[in-house]
C-alpha positions in Angstrom: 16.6 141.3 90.7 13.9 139.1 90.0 14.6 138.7 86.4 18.0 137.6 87.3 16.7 135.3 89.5 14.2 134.0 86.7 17.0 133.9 84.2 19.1 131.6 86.3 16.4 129.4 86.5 15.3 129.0 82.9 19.0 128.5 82.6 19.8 125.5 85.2 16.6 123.8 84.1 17.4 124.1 80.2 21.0 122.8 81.4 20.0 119.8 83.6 17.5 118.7 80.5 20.3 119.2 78.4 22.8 117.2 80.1 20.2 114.7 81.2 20.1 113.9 77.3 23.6 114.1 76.7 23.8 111.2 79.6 21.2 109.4 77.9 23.2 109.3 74.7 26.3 108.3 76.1 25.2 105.4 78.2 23.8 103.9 75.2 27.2 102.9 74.5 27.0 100.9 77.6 26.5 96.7 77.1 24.3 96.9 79.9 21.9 94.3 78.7 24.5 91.7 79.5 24.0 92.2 83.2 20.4 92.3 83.2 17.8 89.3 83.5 15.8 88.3 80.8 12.4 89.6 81.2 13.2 92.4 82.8 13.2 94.7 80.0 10.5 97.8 81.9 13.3 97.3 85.0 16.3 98.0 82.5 14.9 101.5 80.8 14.4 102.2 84.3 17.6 102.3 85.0 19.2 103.9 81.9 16.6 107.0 82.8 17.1 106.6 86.7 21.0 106.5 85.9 20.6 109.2 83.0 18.7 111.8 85.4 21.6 110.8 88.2 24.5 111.4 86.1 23.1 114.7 83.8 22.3 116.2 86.8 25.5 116.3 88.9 27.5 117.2 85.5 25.4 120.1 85.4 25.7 121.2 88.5 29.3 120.9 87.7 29.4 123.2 85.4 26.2 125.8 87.0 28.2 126.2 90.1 31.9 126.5 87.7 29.8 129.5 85.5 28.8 131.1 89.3 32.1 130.5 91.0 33.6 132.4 87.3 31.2 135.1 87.7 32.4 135.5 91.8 36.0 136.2 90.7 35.8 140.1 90.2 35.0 139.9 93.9 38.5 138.9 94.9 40.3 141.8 93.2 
């Protein structure tokens, strides 16, 4: 039981690190600096990562809780 419990943890962190990255990636595709003031570039990487962390996590726990919902569906039968 406790490996399981171990194993889902190693598992959700490696996927919210993952996806955190992934985020990271793709909002650098984003014109952001057109929005932001100059001099304000330690404000800006701020929020990329602040916005990165935000939007990795809740697209992992997306797909964590699809991957235990899938693994629930025996149950029904």
């Amino acid at each position: 039981m406790e490996t399981m419990i171990g194993q889902n943890a190693l598992i959700s962190i490696f996927s919210h690190i993952f996806f955190t990255g992934v985020a990271f990636y793709a909002m650098r595709a984003l014109m952001i600096e057109k929005l932001i003031h100059k001099h304000h570039i330690l404000q800006a990487q701020i929020l990329y990562i602040f916005l990165s962390i935000s939007i990795g996590t809740m697209v992992s726990t997306f797909f964590l809780n699809i991957s235990s919902w899938s693994r629930q569906l025996p149950y029904l039968f």
